[in-house]
SEFI-372188 format. One record per atom (N, C-alpha, C): residue in one letter; x, y, z. Coordinates in steps of 0.1 Angstrom, whole numbers, plus 2048, in hexadecimal, padded with zeros to 3 digits. Layout:
! residues N
aXYZ
...
//
This chain:
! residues 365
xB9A7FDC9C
xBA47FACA6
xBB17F6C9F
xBBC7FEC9B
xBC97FBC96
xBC57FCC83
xBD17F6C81
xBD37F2C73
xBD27FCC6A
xBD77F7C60
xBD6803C50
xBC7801C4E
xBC680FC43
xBB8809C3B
xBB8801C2E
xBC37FEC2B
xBC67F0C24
xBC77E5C2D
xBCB7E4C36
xBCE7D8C3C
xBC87DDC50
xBBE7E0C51
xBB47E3C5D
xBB77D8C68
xBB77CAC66
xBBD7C1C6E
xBCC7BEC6F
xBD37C5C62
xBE07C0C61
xBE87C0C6D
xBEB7C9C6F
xBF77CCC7D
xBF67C5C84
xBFE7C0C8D
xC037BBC9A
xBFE7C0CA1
xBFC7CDCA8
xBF47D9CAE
xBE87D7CAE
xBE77D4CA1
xBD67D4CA2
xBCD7C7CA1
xBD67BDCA4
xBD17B0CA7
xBD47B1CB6
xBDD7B6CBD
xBE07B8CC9
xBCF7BDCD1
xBCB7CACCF
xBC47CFCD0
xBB97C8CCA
xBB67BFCC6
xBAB7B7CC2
xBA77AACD1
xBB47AACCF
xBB379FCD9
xBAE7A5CED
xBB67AFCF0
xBB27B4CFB
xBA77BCCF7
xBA07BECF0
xB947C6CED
xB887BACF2
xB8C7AFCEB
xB7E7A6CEC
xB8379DCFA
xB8979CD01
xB8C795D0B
xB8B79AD16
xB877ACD17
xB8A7B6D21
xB797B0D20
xB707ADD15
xB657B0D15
xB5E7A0D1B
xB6479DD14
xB5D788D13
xB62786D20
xB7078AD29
xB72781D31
xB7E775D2F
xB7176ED29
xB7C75FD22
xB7275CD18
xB7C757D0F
xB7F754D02
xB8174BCFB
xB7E743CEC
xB8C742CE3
xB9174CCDB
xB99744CD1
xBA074DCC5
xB95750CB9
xB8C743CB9
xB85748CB1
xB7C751CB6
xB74752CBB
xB68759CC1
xB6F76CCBF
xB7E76ACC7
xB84776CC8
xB7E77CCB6
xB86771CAC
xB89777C9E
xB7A776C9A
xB6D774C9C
xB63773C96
xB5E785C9C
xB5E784CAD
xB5F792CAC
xB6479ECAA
xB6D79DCA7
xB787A8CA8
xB7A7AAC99
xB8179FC94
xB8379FC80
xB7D799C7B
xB74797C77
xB6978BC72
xB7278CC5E
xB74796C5C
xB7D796C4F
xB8678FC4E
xB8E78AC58
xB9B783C58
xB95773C4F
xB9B769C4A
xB9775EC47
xB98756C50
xB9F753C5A
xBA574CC61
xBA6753C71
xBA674BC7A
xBAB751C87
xBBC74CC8B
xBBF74BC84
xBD174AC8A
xBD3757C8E
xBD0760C89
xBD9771C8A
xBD4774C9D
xBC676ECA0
xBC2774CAD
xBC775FCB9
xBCB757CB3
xBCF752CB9
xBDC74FCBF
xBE6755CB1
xBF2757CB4
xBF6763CBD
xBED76CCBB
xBEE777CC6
xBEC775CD2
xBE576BCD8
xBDF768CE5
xBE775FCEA
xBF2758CE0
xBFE753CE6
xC08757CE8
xC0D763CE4
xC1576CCE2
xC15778CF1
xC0477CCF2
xC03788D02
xC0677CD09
xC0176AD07
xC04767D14
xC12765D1C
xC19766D11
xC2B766D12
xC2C775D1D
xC24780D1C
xC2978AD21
xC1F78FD2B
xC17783D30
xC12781D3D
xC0478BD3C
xC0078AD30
xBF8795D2C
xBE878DD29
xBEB77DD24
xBDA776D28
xBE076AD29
xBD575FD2A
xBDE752D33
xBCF74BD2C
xBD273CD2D
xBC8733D27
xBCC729D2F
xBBE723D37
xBBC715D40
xBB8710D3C
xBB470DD32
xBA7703D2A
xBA2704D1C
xB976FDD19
xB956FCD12
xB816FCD0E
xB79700D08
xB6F6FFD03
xB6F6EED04
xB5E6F1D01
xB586E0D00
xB5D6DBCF2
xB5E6E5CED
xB5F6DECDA
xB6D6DDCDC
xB726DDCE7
xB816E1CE4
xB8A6ECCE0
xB896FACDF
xB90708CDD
xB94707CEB
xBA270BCE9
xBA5710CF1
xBA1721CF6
xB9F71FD05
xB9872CD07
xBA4735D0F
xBA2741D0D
xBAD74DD12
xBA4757D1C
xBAD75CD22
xBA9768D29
xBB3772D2F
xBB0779D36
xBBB78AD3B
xBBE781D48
xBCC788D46
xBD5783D58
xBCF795D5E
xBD1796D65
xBD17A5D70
xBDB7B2D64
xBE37ACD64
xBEB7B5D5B
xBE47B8D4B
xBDD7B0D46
xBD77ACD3D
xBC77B8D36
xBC27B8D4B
xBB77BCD4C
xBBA7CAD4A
xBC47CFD4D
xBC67E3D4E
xBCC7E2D3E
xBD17D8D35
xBD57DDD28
xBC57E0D20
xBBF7D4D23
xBAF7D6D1F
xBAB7E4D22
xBAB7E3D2D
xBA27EED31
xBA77FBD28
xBB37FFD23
xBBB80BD1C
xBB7804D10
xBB97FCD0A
xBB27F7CFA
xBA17F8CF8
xB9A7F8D01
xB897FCD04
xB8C80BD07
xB92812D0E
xB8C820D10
xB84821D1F
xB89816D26
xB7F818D33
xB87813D40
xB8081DD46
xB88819D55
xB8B80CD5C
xB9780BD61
xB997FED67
xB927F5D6F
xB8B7FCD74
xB857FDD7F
xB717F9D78
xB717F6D70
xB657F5D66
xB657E6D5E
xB717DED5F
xB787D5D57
xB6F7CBD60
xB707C8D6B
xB6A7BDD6E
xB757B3D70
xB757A2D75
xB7D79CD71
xB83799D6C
xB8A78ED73
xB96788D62
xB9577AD5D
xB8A776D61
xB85765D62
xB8975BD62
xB9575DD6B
xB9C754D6F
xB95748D75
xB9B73BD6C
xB9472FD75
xB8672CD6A
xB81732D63
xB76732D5E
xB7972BD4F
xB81723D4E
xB8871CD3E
xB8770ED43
xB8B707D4D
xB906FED56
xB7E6F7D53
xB726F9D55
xB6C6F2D53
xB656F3D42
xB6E6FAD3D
xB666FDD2C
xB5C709D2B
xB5A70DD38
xB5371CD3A
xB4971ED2A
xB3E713D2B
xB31710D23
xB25721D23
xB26722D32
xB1C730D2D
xB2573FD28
xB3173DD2D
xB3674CD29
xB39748D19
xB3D73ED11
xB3C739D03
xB30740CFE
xB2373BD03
xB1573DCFD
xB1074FD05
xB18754D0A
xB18761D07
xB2276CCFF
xB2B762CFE
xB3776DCF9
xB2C76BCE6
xB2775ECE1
xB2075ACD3
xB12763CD4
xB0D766CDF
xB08770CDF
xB08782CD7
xB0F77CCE4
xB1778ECDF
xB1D78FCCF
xB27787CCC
xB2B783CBE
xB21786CB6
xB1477ECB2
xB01779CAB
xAFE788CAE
xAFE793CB8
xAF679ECBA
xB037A3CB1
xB0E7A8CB6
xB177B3CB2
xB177AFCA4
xB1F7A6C9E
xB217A3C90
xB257AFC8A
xB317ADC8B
xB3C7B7C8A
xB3E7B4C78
xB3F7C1C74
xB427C2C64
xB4D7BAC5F
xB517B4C55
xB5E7B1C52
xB657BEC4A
xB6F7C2C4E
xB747CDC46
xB7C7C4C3C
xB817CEC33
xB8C7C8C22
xB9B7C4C30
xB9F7BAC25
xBAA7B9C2E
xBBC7B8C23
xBB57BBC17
xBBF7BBC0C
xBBF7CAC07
xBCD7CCBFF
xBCA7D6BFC
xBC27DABEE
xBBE7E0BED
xBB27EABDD
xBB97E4BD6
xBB97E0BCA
xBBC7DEBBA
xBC07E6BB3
xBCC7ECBB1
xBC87FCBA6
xBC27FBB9A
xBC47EEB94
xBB47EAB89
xBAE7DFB8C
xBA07E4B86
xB977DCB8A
xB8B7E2B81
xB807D9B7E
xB747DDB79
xB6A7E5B81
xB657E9B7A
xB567F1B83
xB4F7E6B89
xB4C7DCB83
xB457D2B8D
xB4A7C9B9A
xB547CDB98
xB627C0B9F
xB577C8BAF
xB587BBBBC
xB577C0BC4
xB5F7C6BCD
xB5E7CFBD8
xB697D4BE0
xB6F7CBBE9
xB787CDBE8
xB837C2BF7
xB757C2C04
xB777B5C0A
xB6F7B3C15
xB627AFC0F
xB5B7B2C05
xB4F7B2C01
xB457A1C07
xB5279BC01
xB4E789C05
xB51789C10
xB5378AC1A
xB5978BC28
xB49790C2F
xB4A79EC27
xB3B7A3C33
xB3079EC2C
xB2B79CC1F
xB20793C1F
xB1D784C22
xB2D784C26
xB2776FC2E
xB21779C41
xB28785C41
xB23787C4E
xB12787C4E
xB0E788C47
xAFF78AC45
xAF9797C4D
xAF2795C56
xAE87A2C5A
xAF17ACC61
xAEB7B9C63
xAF77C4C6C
xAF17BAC7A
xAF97C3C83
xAFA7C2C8C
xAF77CFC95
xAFA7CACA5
xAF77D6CAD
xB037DBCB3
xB0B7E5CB5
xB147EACBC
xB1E7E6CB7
xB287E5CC2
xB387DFCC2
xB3B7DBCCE
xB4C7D7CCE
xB4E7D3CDA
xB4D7D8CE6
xB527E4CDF
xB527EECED
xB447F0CF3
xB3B7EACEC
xB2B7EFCF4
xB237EACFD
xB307DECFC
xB2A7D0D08
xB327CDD14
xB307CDD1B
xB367C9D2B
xB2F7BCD2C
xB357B3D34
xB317A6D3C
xB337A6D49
xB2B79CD4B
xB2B797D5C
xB297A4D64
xB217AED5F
xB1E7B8D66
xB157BBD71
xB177B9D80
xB167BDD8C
xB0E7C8D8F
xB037C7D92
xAF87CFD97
xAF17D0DA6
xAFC7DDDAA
xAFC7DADBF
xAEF7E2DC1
xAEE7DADCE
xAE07E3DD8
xAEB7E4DE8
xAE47F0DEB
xAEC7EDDF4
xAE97E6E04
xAEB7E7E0D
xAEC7D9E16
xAF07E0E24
xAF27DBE2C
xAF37DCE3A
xB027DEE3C
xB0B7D3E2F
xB1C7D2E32
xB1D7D8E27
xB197E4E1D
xB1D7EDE15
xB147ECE06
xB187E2E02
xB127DBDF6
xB0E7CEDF4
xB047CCDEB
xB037BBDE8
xB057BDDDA
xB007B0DD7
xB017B2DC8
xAF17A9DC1
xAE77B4DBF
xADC7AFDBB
xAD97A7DAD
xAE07ACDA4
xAE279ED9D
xAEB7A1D92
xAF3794D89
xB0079BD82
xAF7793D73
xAF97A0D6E
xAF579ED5C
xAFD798D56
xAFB78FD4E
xB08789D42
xB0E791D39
xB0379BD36
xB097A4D2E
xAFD7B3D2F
xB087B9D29
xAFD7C7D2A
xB037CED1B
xAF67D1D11
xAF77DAD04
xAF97E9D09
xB027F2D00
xAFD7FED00
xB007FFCF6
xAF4808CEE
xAF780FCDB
xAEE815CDC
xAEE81ECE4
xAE382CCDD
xAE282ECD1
xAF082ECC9
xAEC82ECBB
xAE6827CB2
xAE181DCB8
xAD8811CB3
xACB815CBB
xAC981FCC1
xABB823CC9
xABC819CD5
xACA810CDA
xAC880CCE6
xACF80DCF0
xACE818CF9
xAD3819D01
xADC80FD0A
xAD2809D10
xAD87FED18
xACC7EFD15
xAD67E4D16
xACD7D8D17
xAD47CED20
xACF7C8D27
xACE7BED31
xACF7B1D2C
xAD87ACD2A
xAD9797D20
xADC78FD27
xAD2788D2B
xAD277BD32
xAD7771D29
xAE1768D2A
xADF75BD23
xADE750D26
xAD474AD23
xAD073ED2A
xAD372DD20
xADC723D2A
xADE71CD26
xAD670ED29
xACB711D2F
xAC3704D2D
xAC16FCD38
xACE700D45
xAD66F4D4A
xAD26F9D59
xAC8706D5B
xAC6708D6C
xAB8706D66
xAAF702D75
xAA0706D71
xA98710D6C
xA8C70ED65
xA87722D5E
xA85726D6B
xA81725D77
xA7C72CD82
xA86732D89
xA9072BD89
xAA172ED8E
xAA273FD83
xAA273FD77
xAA1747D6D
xA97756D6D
xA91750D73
xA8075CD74
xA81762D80
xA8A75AD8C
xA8C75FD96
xA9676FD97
xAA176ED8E
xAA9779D8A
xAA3783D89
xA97785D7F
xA9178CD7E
xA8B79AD88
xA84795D8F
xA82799D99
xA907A5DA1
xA9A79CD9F
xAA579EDA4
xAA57AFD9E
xAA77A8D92
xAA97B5D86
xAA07C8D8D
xA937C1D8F
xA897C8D92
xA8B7D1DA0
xA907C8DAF
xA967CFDB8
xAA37DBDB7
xAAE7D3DAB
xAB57DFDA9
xAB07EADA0
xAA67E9D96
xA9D7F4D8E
xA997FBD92
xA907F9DA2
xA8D801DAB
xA91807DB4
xA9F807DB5
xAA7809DC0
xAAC819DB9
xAA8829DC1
xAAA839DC2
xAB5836DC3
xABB844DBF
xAC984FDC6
xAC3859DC3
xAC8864DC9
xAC5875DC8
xAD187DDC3
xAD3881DB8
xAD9889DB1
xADE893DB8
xAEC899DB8
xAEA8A9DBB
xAE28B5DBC
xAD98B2DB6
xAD08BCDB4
xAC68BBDBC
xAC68AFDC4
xABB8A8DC8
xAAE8A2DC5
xAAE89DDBC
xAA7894DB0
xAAB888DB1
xA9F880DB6
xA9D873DB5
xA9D86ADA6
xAAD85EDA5
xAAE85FD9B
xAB184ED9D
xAA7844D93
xAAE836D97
xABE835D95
xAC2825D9E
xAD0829D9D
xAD5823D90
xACE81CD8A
xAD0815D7A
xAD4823D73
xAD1830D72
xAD383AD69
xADC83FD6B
xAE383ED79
xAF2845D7D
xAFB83FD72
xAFB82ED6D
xB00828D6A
xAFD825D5B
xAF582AD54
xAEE827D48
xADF82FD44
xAE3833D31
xADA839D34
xAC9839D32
xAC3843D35
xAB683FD2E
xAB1837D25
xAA782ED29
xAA782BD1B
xA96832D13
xA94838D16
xA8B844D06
xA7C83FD10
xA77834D14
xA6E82BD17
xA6682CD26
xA5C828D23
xA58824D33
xA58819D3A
xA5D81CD47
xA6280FD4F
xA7180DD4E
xA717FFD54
xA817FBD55
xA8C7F9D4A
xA987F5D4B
xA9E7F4D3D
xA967E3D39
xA9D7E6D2D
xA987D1D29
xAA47CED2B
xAA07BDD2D
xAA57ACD2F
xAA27AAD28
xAAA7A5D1B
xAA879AD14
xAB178AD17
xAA7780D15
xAAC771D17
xAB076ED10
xABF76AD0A
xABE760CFF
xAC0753D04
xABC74BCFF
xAB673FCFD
xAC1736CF5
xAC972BCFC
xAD3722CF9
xAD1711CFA
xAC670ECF4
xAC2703CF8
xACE6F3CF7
xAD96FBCE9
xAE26F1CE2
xAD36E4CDD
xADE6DBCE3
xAD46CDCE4
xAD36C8CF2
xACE6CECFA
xACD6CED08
xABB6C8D05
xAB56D4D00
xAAA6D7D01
xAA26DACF2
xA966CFCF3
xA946CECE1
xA856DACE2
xA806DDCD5
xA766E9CD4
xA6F6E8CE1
xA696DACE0
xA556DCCEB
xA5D6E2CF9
xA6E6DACFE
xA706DED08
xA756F0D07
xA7C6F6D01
xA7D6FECFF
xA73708D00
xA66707CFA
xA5670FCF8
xA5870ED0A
xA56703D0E
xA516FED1C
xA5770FD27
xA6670AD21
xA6E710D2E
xA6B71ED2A
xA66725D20
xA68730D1E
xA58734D22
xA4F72BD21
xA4272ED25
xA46731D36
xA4B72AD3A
xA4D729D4B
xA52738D50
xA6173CD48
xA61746D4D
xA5A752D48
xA55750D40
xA4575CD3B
xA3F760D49
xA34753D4A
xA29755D52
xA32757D62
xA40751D64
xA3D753D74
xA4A762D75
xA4A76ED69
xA50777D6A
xA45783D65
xA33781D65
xA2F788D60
xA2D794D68
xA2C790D76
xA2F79FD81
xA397A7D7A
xA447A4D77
xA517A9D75
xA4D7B1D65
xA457AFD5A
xA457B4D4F
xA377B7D4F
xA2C7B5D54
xA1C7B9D4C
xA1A7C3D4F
xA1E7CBD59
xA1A7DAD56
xA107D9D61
xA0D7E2D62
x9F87E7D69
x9F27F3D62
x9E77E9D61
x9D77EFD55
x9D37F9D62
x9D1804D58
x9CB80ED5E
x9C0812D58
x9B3812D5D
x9A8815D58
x9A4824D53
x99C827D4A
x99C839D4B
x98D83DD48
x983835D50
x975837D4D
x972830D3E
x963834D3E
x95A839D33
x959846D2C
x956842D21
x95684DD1A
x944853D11
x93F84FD18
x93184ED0D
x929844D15
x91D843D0C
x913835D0C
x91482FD00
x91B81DD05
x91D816D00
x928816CFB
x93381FCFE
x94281FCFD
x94A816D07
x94E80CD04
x956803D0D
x964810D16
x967808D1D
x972811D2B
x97F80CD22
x988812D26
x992818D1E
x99E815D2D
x9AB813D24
x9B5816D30
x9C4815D28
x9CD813D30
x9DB810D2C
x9E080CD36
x9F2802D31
x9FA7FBD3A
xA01805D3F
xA08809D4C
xA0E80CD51
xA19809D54
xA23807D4A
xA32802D4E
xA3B805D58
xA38813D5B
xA49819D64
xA4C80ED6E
xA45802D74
xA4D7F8D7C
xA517ECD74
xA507EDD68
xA4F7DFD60
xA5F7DFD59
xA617D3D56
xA6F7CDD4E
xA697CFD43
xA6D7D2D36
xA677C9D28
xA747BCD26
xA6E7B2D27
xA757A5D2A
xA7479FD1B
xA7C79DD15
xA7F798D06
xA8678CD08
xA8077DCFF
xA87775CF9
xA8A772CEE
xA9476CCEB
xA95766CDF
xAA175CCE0
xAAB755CD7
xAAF749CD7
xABC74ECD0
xACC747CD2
xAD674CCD0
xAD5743CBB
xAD273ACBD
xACE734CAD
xAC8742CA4
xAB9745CA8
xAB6751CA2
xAC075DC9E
xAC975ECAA
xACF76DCA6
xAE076AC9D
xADE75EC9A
xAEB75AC95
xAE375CC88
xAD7754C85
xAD4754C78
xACF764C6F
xAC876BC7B
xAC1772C73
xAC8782C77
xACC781C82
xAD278DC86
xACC794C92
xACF7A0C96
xAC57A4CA2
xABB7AEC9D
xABD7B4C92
xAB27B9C8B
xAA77B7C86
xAA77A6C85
xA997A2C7F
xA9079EC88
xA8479CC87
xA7D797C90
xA7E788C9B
xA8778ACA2
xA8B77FCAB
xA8D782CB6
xA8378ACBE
xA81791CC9
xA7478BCCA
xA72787CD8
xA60782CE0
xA5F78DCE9
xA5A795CE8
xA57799CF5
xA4D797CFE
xA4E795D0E
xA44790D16
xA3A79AD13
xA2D791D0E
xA21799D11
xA1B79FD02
xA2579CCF9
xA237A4CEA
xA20796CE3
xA2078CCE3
xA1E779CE0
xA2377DCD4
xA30782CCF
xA3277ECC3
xA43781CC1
xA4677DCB3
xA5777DCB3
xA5578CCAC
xA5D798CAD
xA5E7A6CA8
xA6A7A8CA8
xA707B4C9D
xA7B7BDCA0
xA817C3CAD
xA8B7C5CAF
xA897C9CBE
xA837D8CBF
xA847E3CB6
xA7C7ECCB8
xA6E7EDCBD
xA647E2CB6
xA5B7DDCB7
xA577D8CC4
xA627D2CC7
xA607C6CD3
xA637CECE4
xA6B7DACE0
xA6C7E7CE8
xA607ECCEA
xA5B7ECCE0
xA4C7FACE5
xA467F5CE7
xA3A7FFCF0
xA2D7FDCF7
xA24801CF2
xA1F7FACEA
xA147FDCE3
xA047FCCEB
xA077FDCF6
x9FC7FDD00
x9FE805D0B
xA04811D09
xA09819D14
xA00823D17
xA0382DD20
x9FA838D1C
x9FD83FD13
xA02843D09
xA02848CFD
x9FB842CF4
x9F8836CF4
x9ED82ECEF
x9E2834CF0
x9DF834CFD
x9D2832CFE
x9CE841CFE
x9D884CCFE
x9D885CD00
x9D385ECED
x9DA859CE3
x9D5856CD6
x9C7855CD3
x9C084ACD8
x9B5843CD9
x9AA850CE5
x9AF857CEB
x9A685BCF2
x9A486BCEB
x9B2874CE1
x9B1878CDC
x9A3877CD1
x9A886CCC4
x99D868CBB
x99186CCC2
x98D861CCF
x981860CD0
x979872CD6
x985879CD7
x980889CD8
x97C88ECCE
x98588FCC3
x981893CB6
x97688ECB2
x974880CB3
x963880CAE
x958886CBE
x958885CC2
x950889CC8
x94D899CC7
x9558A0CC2
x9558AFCBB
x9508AFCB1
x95189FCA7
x94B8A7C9F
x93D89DC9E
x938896CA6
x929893CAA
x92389ECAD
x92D8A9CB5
x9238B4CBD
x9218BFCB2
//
């Protein structure tokens, strides 16, 4: 977005476009958060804070407040929201609010989603000087120190995340609104279509939390009929497949700060396990006997199930979202997310297992 390839953040332009890029997405903001996602190469955030003083002279973003630590936080005036929307690539009408009013109290959960999204994306640092015309073979390349303090890749970019995203059923007076996601992934090219991110701050009850769920599950289930006339849920008009059986995933992350120490933490996350396992266990389908003294055989049936994933916003700062810092309900263990995606108990499972047990019985006979 902007800049030379010597200087990728340099321009004016392209600090401009940095700024309505991550604010069209976050909502609200600070300067740092902006510069961690957007240029994480820069050394400093002046370049995206001085910018955010500058659109607000031209009625382009506005700042009521402040963070708990103290940052001042920013966000889009109306006029603000349609520059975004042309710096993203997407319709105006796709933007969502402008979150106004939402700085005034330190706006604590949209912070611990925007660090979310930050900990998942972890945006490259590009060089931000120009090449050397000498230099040794070993010398590193510009940026080099920059992207290895970034540590692990990351997933997507800006553009692959929406917030506060609104999920209608419809209703008697046109629409409701069945439940609004904090954020929603898309990066097919990371093999993920779409993902569903809760962020949880610690601070409503787990049952209040497990309750959404469900939520989730009424709009999952909720048809349209294609032109063709094909029965098609209405999640796919809007997003695509994702490869799998059953619903898209929810994943939780988990914000305990110092609210909430480990045993409570275990607690609250055991809570919303057990009272969301309607919502994720699937149904065992039995498929006979096979023999005498061959135990019965079966597989989970997901097509009405969530795969519901937690993990902790600490984890994905440290390790990244690639490593194994994914729980998934029902799998009792921390996994990759590829891992933590599949069903290793599906019917393809058990279609494997029913295979084998053919082949020997051919060759008993």
């Amino acid at each position: 977005m902007g800049g030379s390839k010597a200087y990728p953040y340099g321009s004016t332009l392209a600090v401009r476009g940095h700024v309505l890029a991550a604010l069209g997405v976050l909502k609200v903001a600070s300067a740092d958060q902006i510069h961690r996602l957007m240029a994480p190469g820069i050394r400093t955030t002046r370049r995206s804070a001085t910018r955010c003083w500058y659109l607000a002279r031209y009625g382009i973003t506005v700042s009521e407040g402040s963070s708990r630590d103290g940052n001042k936080l920013w966000s889009l005036t109306p006029h603000g929201l349609d520059a975004a929307a042309e710096a993203l690539g997407r319709p105006a009408d796709q933007m969502g609010g402008t979150a106004r009013g939402a700085a005034r109290s330190g706006a604590p959960h949209a912070m611990a989603v925007n660090e979310t999204i930050i900990a998942i994306t972890r945006t490259p640092a590009a060089p931000t000087s120009p090449v050397p015309r000498q230099r040794t073979q070993s010398a590193s390349p510009p940026g080099s120190v920059e992207a290895d303090a970034m540590g692990p890749e990351g997933i997507g970019t800006v553009g692959s995340w929406s917030t506060e995203v609104s999920l209608y059923l419809p209703s008697s007076r046109g629409t409701r609104t069945a439940v609004r996601a904090d954020a929603v992934l898309q990066a097919p090219e990371a093999g993920l279509p779409v993902l569903f991110v809760e962020v949880d701050n610690c601070t409503e009850t787990p049952e209040r939390l497990a309750a959404k769920f469900e939520k989730y599950r009424t709009y999952f289930r909720l048809k349209t009929k294609t032109p063709q006339g094909l029965e098609l849920p209405v999640w796919r008009s809007r997003y695509a497949a994702t490869g799998r059986d059953g619903h898209p995933p929810v994943a939780v992350v988990f914000n305990p700060g110092t609210r909430t120490g480990p045993e409570g933490l275990k607690n609250r996350m055991n809570t919303v396990l057990q009272q969301t396992r309607d919502v994720w266990s699937g149904t065992y389908r039995w498929h006979g006997t096979y023999g005498v003294g061959e135990e019965r055989d079966g597989y989970y049936d997901y097509a009405d199930a969530i795969p519901v994933l937690f993990t902790t916003l600490d984890r994905l700062q440290a390790d990244g979202p690639h490593a194994a810092v994914w729980r998934r309900c029902g799998h009792g263990q921390f996994e990759t997310l590829p891992d933590a995606l599949a069903n290793p108990k599906d019917h393809d499972a058990w279609a494997a297992r029913e295979e084998a047990r053919r082949r020997q019985r051919d060759a008993e006979r």
